[in-house]
Steps between C-alpha positions, in 0.01 A plus 500: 500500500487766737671758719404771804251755415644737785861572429680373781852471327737754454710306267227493184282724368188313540287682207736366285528175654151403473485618115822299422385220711163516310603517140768241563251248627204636248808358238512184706115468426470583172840445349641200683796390231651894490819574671506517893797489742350171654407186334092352495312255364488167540861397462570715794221350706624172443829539584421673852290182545178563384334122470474473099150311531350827707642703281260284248161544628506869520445766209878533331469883434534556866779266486632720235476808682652373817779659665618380819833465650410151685260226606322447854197322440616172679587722805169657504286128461193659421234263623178430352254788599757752674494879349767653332630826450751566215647812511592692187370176321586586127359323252358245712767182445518453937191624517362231281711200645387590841169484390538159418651377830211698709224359243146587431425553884801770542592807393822734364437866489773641252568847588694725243501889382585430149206512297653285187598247765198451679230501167730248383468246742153612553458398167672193516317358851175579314609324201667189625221484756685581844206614691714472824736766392434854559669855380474811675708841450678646759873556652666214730510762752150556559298146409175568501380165715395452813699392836579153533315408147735296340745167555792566296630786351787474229681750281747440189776766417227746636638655861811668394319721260314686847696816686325338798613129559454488832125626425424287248571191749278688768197469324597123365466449893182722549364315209576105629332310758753395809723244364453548168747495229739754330667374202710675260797541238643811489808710420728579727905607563786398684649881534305786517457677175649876446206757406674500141286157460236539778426879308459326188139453397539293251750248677199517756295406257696211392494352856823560608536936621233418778679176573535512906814356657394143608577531869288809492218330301478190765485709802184786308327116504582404832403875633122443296481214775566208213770205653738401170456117476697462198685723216699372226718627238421501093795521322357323182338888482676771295476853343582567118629804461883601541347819787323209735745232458769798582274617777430110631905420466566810704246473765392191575158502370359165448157319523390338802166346615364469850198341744427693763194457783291741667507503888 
């Protein structure tokens, strides 16, 4: 996962931010069945609609390590040979079922700046023999692709951890050919949330201080030049511990996925 490497924000220091958001998701790598505020693994995926027999043919550690807040593959319908871009791609699990709907004559270029993340689903493509999948380092803010190189881009859980939404979604646009296809889960409030969360670097961290209100998120899309085709709610999604579930009761913040296309 990733966030901005200029400090655009105010609200969070961002020095901090990126080591919290680091060694949190370095954890998520390496130590998958410790103690987060949000749920993973497979159980999770399943119940925000992952399709079990997917879930089959792809390496379960990166099933283990996965952390998203919904699912969006059917709204992105990756087609045989399209190219993918998954930003802040984890340990691989989208990365890896994407690879199987754009096959041997596609492409998904998994972008993430946490080093534990990324080795392990280089690892794992290497091992399980995903030739099509790709992992680069870098911040969602910055990809380091070319214009109008890829089909799709998708994210999971990813966005709300960047001081710079409405850059992030930018470059998703720079990055797609016309027409092409933003898909997405993501975090995201019904009220506005008071700097005593949005200051709080770990509650950043744990997907819900960076949370934008949803009204707010929709129109940084629209703005990138994306049109919103569909979004959806996830309330099958939910946080752990008693400080999110407080912070999600107060606030609004819930899990929603979207399609959106580039004009």
């Amino acid at each position: 996962m990733t966030i901005i490497e200029p400090s655009t924000s105010p609200a969070v220091d961002r020095h901090e931010l990126e080591a919290r958001v680091k060694a949190m998701y370095r954890e998520v790598a390496e130590t998958p069945d410790a103690d987060f505020h949000f749920e993973m693994g497979r159980a999770l995926a399943e119940r925000l609609g992952y399709d079990p027999a997917g879930l089959d043919r792809i390496p379960a550690a990166a099933i283990d390590s996965f952390a998203g807040v919904g699912h969006f593959l059917d709204l992105a319908a990756i087609r045989p040979g399209e190219r993918v871009l998954d930003l802040g791609s984890g340990a691989g699990m989208d990365s890896f079922l994407a690879g199987l709907a754009t096959g041997p004559t596609g492409k998904v270029l998994g972008l993430d700046m946490t080093d534990a993340q990324r080795h392990k689903a280089r690892r794992l493509a290497e091992e399980a023999g995903f030739a099509n999948v790709e992992l680069h380092a870098g911040h969602i803010e910055s990809p380091p692709f070319a214009d109008g190189s890829v089909e799709v881009v998708i994210s999971n859980g990813v966005i709300n951890l960047s001081a710079d939404k409405p850059r992030v979604f930018a470059e998703a646009a720079r990055v797609l050919r016309p027409g092409g296809r933003l898909a997405l889960a993501d975090i995201v409030t019904e009220s506005p949330l008071p700097e005593k969360v949005s200051c709080n670097a770990t509650l950043w961290a744990a997907c819900i201080g960076g949370a934008s209100q949803e009204d707010d998120y929709r129109a940084a899309i629209e703005a990138a030049g994306f049109e919103v085709q569909e979004l959806r709610e996830h309330p099958e999604y939910r946080f752990l511990t008693d400080s999110a579930q407080g912070a999600s009761r107060t606030y609004g913040v819930k899990s929603i996925s979207l399609l959106a296309t580039r004009r």
